[in-house]
C-alpha positions as CSV (number, residue, x, y, z in Angstrom):
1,X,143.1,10.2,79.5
2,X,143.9,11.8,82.6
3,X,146.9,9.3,83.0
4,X,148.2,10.6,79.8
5,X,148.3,13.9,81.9
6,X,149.2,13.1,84.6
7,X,152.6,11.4,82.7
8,X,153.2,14.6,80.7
9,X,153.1,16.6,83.5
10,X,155.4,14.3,85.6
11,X,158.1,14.5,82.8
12,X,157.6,17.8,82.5
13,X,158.9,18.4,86.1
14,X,161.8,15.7,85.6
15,X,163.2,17.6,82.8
16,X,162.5,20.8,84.7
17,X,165.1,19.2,87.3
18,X,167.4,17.3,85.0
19,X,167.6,20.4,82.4
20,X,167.6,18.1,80.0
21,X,164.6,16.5,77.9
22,X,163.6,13.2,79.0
23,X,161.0,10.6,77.8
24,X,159.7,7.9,79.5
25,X,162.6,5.1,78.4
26,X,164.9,7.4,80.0
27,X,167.4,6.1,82.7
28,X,169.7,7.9,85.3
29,X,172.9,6.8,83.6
30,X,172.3,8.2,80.0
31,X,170.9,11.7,81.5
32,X,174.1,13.5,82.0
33,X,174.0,15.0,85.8
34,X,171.3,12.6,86.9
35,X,172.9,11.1,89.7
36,X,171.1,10.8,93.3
37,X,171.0,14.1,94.1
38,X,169.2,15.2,91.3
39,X,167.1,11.9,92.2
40,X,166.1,13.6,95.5
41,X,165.8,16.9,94.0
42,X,163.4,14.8,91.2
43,X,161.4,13.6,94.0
44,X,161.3,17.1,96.1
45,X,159.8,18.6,93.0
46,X,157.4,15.9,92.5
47,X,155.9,16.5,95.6
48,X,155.6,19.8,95.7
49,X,153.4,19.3,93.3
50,X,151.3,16.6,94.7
51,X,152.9,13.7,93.1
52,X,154.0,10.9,95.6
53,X,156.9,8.1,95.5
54,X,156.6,6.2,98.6
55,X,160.1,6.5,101.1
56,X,160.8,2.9,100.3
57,X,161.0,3.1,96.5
58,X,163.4,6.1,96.4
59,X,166.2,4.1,96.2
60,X,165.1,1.8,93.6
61,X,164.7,5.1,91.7
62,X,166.7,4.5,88.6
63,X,164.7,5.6,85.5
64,X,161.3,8.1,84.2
65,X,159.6,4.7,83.9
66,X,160.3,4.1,87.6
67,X,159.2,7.2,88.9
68,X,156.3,6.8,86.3
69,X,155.8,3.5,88.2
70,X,155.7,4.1,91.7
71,X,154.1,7.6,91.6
72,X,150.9,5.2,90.0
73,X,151.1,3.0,92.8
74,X,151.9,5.2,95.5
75,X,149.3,8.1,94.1
């Protein structure tokens, strides 16, 4: 259950960034203006509030289900 929160609340923040309303099967080339700045700017905000994505997997960033992913891992 918390999970479930947990995932809300991390989409919430990526289609805070993106402007745009994302679900989980979304991916960085069919979210207009998601490129790798707005990845960084994704990640930035995801920290902030107190959601990790270890250094290593930022580039592999590519999708919500990857950020999804390695915040479960990482957090």
């Amino acid at each position: 259950m918390e999970n479930e929160g947990r995932g809300a609340r991390i989409l919430k923040i990526v289609s805070g960034v993106l402007g745009a309303s994302v679900s989980e099967e979304s991916v960085a080339k069919s979210v207009a203006g998601w490129d790798s700045l707005k990845t960084l700017q994704i990640i930035m905000a995801l920290d902030e509030a107190g959601y990790e994505i270890p250094l290593e997997r930022i580039a592999e960033v590519k999708s919500v289900r990857d950020i999804l992913t390695f915040v479960k891992k990482g957090g």
